[in-house]
C-alpha positions as a Markdown table, in Angstrom:
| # | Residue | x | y | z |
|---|---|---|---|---|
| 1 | Unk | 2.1 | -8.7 | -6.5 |
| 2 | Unk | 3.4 | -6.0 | -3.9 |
| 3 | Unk | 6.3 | -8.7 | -3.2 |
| 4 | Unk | 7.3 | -9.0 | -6.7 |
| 5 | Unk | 6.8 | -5.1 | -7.1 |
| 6 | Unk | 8.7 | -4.5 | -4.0 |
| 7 | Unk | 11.8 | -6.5 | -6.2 |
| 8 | Unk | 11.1 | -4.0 | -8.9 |
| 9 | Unk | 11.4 | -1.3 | -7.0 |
| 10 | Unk | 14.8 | -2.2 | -5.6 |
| 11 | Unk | 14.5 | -4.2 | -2.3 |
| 12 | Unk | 16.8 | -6.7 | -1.7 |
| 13 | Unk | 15.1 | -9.2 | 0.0 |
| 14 | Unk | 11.1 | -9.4 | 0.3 |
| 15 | Unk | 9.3 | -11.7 | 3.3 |
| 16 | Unk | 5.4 | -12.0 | 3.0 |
| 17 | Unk | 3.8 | -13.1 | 6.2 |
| 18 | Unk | 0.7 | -14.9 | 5.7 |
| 19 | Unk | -1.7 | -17.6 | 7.1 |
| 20 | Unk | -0.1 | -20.9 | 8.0 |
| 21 | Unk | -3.2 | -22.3 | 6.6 |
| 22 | Unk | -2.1 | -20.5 | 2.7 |
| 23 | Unk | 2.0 | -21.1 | 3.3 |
| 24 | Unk | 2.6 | -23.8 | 1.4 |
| 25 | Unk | 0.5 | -22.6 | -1.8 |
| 26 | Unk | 2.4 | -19.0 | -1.3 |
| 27 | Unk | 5.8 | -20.8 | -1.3 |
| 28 | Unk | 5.1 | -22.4 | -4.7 |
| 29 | Unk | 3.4 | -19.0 | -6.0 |
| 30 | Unk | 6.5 | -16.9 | -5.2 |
| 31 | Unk | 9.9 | -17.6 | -6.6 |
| 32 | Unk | 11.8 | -14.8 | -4.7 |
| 33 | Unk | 10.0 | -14.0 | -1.7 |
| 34 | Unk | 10.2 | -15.8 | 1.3 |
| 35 | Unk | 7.6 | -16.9 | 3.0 |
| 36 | Unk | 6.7 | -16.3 | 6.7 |
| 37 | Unk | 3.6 | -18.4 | 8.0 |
| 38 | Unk | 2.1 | -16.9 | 11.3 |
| 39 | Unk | -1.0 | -18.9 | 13.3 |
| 40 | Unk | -4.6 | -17.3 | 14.0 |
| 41 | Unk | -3.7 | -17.3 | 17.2 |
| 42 | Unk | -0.6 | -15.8 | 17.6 |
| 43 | Unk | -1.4 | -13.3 | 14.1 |
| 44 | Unk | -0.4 | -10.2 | 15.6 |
| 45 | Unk | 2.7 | -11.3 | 18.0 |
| 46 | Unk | 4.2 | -13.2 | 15.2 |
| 47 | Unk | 3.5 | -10.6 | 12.7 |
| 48 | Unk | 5.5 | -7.3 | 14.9 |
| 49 | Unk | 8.1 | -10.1 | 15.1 |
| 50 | Unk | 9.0 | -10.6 | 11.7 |
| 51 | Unk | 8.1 | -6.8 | 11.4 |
| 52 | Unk | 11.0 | -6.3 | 13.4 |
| 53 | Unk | 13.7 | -7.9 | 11.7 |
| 54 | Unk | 12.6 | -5.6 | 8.0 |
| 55 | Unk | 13.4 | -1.8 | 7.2 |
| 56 | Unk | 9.2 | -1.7 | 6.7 |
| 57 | Unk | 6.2 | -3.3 | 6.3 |
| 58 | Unk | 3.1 | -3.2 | 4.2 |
| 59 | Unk | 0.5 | -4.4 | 5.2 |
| 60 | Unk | -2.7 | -4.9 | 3.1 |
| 61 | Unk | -3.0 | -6.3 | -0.1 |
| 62 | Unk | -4.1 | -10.1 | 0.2 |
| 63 | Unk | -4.7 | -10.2 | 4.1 |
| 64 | Unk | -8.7 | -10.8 | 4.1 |
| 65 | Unk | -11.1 | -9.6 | 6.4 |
| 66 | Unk | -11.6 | -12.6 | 8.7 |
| 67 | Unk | -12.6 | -11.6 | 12.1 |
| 68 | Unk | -9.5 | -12.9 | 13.5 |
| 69 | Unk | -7.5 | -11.4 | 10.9 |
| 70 | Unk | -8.6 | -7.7 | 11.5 |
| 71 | Unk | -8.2 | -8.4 | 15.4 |
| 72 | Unk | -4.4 | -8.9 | 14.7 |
| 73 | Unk | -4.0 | -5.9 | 12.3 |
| 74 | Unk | -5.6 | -3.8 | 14.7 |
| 75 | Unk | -3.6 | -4.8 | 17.6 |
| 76 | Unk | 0.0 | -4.8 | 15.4 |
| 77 | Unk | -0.6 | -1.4 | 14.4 |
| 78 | Unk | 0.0 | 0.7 | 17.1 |
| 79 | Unk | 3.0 | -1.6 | 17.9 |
| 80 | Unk | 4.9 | -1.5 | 14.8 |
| 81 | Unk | 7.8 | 0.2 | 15.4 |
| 82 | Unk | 9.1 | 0.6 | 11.7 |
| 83 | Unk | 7.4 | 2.7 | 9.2 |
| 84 | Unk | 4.6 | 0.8 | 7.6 |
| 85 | Unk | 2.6 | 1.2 | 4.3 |
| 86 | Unk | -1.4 | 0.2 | 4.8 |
| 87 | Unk | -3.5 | -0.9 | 1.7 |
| 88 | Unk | -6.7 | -2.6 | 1.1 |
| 89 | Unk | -7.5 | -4.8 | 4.2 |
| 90 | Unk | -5.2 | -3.3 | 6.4 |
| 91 | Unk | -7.0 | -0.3 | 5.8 |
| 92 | Unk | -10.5 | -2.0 | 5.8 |
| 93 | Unk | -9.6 | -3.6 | 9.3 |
| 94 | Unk | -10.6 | 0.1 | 10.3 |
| 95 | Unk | -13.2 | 1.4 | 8.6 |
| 96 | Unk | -15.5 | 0.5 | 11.9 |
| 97 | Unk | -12.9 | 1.9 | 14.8 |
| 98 | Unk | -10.9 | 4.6 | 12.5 |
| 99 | Unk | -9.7 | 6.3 | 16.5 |
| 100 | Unk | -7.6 | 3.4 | 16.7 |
| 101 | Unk | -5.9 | 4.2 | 12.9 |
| 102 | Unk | -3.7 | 7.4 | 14.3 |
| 103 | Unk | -2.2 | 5.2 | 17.5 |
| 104 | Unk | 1.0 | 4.4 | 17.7 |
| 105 | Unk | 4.8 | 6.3 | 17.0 |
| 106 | Unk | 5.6 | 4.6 | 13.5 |
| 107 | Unk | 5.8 | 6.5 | 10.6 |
| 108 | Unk | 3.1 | 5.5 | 8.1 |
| 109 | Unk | 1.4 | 5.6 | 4.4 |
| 110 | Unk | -2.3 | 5.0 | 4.3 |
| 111 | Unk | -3.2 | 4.8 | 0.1 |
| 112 | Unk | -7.0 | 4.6 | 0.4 |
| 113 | Unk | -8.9 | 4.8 | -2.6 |
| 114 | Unk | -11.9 | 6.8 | -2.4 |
| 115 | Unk | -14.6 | 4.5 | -0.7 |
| 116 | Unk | -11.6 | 3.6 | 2.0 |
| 117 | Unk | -11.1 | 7.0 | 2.4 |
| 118 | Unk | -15.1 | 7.7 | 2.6 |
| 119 | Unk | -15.2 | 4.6 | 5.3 |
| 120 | Unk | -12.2 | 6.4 | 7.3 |
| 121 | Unk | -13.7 | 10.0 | 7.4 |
| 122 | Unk | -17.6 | 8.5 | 8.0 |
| 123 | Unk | -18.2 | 10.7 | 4.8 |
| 124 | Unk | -19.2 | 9.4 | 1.3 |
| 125 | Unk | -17.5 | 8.8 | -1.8 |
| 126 | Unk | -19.2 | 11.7 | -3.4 |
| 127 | Unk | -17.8 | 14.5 | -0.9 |
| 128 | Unk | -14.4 | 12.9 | -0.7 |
| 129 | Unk | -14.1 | 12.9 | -4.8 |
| 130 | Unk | -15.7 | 16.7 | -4.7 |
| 131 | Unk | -13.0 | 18.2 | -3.0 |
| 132 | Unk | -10.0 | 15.6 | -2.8 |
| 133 | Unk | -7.5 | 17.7 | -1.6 |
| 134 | Unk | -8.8 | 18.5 | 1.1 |
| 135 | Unk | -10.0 | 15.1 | 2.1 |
| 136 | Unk | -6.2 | 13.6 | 1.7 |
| 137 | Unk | -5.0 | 16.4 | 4.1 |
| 138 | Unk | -8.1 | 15.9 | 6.2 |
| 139 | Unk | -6.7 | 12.2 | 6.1 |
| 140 | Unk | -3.1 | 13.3 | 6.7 |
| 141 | Unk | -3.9 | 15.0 | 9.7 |
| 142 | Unk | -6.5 | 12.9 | 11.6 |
| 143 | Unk | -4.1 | 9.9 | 11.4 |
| 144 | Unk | -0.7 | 11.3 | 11.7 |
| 145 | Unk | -0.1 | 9.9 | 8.6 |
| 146 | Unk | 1.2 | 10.3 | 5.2 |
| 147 | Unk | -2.3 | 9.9 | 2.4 |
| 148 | Unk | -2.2 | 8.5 | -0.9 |
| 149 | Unk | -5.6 | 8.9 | -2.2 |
| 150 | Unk | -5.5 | 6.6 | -5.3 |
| 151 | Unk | -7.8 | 8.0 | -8.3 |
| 152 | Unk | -7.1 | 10.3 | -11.2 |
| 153 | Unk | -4.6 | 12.7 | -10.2 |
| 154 | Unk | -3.4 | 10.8 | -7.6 |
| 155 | Unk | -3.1 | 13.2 | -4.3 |
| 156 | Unk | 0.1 | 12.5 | -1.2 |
| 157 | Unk | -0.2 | 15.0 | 1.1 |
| 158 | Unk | 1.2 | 14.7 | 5.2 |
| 159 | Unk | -1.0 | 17.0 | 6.3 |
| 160 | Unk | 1.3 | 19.7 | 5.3 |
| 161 | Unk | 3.0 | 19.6 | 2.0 |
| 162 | Unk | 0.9 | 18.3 | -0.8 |
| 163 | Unk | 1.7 | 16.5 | -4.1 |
| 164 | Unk | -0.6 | 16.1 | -7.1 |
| 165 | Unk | 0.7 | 13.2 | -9.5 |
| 166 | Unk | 0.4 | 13.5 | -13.3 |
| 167 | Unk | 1.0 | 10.1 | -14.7 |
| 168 | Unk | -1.1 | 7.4 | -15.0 |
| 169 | Unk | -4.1 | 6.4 | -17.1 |
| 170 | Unk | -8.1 | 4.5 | -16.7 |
| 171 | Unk | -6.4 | 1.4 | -17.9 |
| 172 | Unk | -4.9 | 1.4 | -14.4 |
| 173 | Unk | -8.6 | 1.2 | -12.8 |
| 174 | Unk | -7.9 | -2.9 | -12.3 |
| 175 | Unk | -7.7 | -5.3 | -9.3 |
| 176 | Unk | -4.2 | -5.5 | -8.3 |
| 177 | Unk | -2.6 | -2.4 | -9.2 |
| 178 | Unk | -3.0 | -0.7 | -5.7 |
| 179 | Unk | -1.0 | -3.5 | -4.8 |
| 180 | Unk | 2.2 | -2.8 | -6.8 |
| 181 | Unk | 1.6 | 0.6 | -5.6 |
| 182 | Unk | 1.8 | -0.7 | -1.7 |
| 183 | Unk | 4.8 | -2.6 | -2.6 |
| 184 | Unk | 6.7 | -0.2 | -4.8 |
| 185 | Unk | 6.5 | 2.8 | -2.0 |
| 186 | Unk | 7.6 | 0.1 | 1.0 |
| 187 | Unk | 10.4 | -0.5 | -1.3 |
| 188 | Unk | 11.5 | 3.1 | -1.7 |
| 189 | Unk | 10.8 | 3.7 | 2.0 |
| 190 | Unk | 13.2 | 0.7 | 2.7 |
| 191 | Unk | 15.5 | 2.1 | 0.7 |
| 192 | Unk | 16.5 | 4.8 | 3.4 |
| 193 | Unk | 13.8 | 7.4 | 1.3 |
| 194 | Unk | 11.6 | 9.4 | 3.2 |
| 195 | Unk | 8.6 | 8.5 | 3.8 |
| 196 | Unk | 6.5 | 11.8 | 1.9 |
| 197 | Unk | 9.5 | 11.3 | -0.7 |
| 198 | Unk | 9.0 | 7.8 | -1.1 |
| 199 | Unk | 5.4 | 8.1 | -1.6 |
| 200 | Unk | 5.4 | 10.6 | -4.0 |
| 201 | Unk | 7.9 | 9.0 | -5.6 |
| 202 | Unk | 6.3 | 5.6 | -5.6 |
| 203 | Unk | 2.9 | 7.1 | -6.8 |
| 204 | Unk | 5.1 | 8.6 | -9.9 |
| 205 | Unk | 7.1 | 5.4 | -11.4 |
| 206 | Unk | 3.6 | 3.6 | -10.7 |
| 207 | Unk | 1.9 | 5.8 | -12.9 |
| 208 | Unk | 4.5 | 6.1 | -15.7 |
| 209 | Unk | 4.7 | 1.8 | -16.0 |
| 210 | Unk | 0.9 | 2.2 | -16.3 |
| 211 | Unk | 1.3 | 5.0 | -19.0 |
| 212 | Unk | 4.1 | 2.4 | -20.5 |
| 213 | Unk | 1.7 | -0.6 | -20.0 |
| 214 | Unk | -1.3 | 1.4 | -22.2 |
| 215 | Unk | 1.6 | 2.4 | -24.9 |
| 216 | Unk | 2.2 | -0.6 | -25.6 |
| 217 | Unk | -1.4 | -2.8 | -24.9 |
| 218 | Unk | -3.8 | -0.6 | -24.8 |
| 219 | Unk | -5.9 | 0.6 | -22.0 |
| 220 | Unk | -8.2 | -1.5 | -22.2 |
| 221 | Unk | -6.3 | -4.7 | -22.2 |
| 222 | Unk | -4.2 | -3.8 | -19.1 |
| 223 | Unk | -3.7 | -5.8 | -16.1 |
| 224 | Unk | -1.7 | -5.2 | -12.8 |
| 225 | Unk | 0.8 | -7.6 | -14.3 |
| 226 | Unk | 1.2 | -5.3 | -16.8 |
| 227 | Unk | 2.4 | -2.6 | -14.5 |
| 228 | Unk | 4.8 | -4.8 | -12.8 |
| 229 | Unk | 6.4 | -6.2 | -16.2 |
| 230 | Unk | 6.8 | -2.0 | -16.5 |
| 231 | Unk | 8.3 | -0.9 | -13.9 |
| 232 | Unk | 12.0 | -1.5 | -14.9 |
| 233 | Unk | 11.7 | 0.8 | -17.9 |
| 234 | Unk | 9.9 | 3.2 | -15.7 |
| 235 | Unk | 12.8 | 3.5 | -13.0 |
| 236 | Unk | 15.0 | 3.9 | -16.2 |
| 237 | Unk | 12.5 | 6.6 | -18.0 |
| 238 | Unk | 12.8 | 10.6 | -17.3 |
């Protein structure tokens, strides 16, 4: 889904890198994307290789958290040398050894939702939703990163400047939609947009083909697929 949202969003060509074990089923899955298949034991030299040849990488949505799986993310991390989105996994292959999340040079978008961010800042969900605000920026500026904390009222914030997003609905609160999120920001960023930019952005147009999606199905009928089928009119809407 963040491939196919990344095409929505205007890239011009997607790669997803994933298991050689999973290639072959990913190949038939995708009917755009190319498919990049890296070993277990060569995870995190293969995957700042292909990083290398793209504008940006997000890396997240899918990944698992097999031990040698979260070894690789942590070690390709503070490597990456193009800016990088981190969602889901790639953010979970932290939540035990956040100090090593803020290493590295690379610009980059963490989009935690509120028990990632809870993990992140050894906090819990309840303080981070009392004051969320302050726990994005406390985010921002712990990891040298750009925040997305996911949730009503989306927050971005870089530590500095801070956005509060306005579209967007509960029907929205479904597996998979972070990961159209993930996708449609690394698309923006690969556009040449910067990185706050793209984020806030990306957390707008996601938001308004959710508000699009409920229009027309209902909240409580939506899926992430939904989203994605949305996010042409979206681009297109004011």
């Amino acid at each position: 889904m963040s491939a196919t949202a990344a095409y929505r969003a205007g890239a011009g060509l997607v790669y997803i890198a994933c298991p050689a074990s999973i290639a072959t089923a990913m190949s038939i899955k995708q009917d755009c994307a190319v498919v990049w298949p890296f070993d277990d034991g060569r995870a995190a030299e293969q995957i700042l290789e292909y990083a290398s040849r793209c504008d940006v990488a997000v890396i997240g949505p899918g990944l698992s958290q097999s031990p040698s799986i979260v070894a690789a993310v942590r070690e390709a991390i503070p490597a990456l040398e193009k800016p990088f989105v981190l969602d889901a996994d790639g953010l979970n292959a932290f939540a035990e050894h956040p100090d090593l999340l803020g290493r590295g040079h690379a610009s980059r978008i963490l989009t935690p939702h509120p028990g990632e961010a809870a993990r992140l800042l050894g906090t819990s969900v309840d303080a981070v939703q009392k004051d969320r605000r302050a726990s994005a920026i406390e985010l921002a500026r712990r990891f040298l990163s750009i925040v997305v904390l996911k949730g009503h009222r989306t927050i971005v914030s870089d530590g500095t400047r801070t956005a509060v997003n306005r579209t967007g609905n509960p029907g929205m609160a479904t597996g998979g939609t972070g990961d159209v999120l993930a996708g449609v920001i690394g698309a923006l960023i690969g556009q040449g947009l910067d990185p706050y930019d793209a984020a806030v952005l990306g957390v707008h147009v996601h938001g308004r083909a959710g508000d699009l999606a409920a229009r027309r199905l209902g909240q409580v009928s939506m899926m992430a697929t939904d989203v994605l089928d949305e996010l042409p009119r979206a681009f297109r809407s004011r």
